[in-house]
PADRENVEX-840774 format. One record per atom (N, C-alpha, C): x, z, y; residue in one letter. Coordinates in steps of 0.05 Angstrom, whole numbers, plus 5000, padded with zeros to 4 digits. Atoms other than C-alpha are relative to their C-alpha. Layout:
XZYA...
This chain:
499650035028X483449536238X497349964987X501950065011X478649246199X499450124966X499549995027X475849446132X497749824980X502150145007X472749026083X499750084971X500449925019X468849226021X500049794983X500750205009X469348675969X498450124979X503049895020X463148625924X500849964974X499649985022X462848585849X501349744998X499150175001X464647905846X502949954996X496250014999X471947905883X501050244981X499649765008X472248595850X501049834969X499050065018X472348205780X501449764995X497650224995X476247675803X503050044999X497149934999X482048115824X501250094973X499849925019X481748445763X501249834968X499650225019X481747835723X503449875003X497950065001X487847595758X502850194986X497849795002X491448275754X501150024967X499950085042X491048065670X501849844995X498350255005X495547505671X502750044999X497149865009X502347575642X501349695012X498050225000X507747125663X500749904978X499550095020X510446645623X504149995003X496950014998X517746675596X501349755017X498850264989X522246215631X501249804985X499950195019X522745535593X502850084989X497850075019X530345555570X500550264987X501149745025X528646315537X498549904977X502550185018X522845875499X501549864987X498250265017X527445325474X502550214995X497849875021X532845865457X498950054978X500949845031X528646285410X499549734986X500450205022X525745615379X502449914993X498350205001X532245295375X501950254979X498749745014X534946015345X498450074967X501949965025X529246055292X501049884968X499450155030X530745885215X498750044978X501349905012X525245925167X501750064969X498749955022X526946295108X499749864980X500150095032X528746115035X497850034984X502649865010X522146125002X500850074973X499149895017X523546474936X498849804978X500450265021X523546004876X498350174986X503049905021X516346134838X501950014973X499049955035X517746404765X498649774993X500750205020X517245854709X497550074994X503049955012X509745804684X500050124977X500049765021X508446404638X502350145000X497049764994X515046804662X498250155026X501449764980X512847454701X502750035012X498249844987X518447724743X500450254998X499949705005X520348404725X501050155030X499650004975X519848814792X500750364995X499149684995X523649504805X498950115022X501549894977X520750054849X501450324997X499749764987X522750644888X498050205008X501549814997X519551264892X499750055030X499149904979X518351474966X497950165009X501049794993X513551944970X498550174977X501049985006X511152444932X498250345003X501749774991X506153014948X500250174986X498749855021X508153434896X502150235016X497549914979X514453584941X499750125027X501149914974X510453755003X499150354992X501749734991X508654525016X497149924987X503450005008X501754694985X498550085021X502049874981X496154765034X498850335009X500949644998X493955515063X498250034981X502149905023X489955875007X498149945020X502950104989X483055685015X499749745011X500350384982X484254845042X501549834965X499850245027X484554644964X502550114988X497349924998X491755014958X500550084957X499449865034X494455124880X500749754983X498350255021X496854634821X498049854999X502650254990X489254334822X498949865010X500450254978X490653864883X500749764987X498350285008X490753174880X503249985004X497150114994X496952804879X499949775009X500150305001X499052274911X503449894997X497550205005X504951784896X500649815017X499650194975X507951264938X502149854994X497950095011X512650784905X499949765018X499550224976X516050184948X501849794971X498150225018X518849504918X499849775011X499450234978X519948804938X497149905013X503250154972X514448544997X497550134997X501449975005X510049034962X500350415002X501049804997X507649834968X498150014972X501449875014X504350194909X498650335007X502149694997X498450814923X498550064977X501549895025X497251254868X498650265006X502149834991X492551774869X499050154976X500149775018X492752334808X498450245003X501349744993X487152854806X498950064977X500149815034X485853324754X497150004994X502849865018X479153414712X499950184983X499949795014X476553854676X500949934964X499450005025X479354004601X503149784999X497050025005X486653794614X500049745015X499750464993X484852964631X500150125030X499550074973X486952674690X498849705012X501150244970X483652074747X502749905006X497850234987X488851534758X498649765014X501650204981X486451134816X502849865011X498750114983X490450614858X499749815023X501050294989X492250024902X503549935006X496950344998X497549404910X499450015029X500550064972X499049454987X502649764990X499250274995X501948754999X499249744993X501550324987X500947964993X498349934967X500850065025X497947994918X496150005011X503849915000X489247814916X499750074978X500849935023X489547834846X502550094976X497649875023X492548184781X498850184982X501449885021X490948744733X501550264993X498449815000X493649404718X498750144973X501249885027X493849784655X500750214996X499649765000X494150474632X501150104969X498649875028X498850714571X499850134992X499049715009X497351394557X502450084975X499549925023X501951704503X498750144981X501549905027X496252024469X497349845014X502550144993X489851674471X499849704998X500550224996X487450944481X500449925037X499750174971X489850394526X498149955014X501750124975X486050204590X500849815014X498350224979X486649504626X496950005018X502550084973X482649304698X500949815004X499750264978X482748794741X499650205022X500949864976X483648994807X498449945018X501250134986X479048884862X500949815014X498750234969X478648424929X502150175019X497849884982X483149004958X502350104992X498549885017X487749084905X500050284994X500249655006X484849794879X499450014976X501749885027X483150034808X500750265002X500249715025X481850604767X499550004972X500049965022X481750854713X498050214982X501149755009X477751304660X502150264995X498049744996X480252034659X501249984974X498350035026X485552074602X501650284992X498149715011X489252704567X502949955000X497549995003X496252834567X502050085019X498749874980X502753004602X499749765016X498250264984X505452284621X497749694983X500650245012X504051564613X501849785015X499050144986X506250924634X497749805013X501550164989X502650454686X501649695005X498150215006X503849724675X498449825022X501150014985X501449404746X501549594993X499550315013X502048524731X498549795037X502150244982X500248024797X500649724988X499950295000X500447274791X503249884978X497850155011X508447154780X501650274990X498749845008X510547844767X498650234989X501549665008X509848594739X501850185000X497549774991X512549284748X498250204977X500949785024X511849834697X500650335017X499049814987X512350524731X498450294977X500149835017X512651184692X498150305008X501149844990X507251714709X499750274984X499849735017X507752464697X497650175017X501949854990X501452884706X500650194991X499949765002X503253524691X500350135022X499149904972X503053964754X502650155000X497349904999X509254174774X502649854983X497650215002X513153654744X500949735018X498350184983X518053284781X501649784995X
């Protein structure tokens, strides 16, 4: 019996081969293509019509257990929000300051680069941004219980209703 050591070489040869995936068998290939149907692209709003866009709440930290005393634990944690709507994700981000105001931060998860988001308080003065290159703004800290956030991309906008009071649900 013989044994033979192969050197670095064959060593990353075999290796190389052992990488290579088969390929489907052609009439699997011409099914899926032949199965494919690109979708309906959604008819763009009229020039200067926004789309009015509804959104679902689906997370909100508020509702979670408070952390063990001593890991930030009590009504003076952030918050976070988590609203869902069509092709798009909303991250809000509520943290308290001092003398009652509150930090409204966010971001547009989905296909939007640009847009603008504004801040309603019911007591105080409006705030508008632009959002960044990663769809994020903020805001200056603002007083009050509630407000509304009026979030605008390209062909549409969504208005969503924010309550900072801790412990309201």
């Amino acid at each position: 019996m013989s044994t033979h050591d192969p050197d670095d070489a064959e060593l990353a040869g075999t290796l190389r081969a052992s990488r290579g995936l088969e390929d489907a068998p052609e009439t699997l290939i011409q099914r899926a293509i032949h199965a494919w149907r690109p979708r309906a692209a959604a008819a763009p709003a009229a020039p200067g019509l926004l789309r009015r866009l509804g959104a679902t709440l689906r997370f909100d930290s508020l509702a979670t257990p408070a952390p063990a005393l001593g890991l930030r634990a009590g009504p003076d944690r952030m918050r976070q929000l988590l609203f869902a709507t069509e092709a798009r994700d909303v991250d809000l981000r509520l943290e308290p300051e001092s003398g009652g105001r509150w930090r409204l931060s966010g971001q547009v998860l989905g296909p939007d680069e640009q847009g603008s988001a504004a801040l309603l308080p019911e007591q105080g003065k409006p705030q508008q941004v632009a959002w960044n290159e990663l769809a994020e703004f903020a805001f200056e800290p603002v007083a009050g219980a509630s407000c509304r956030l009026l979030l605008r991309g390209v062909d549409w906008e969504l208005e969503l209703p924010i309550e900072f009071t801790p412990g309201a649900g």
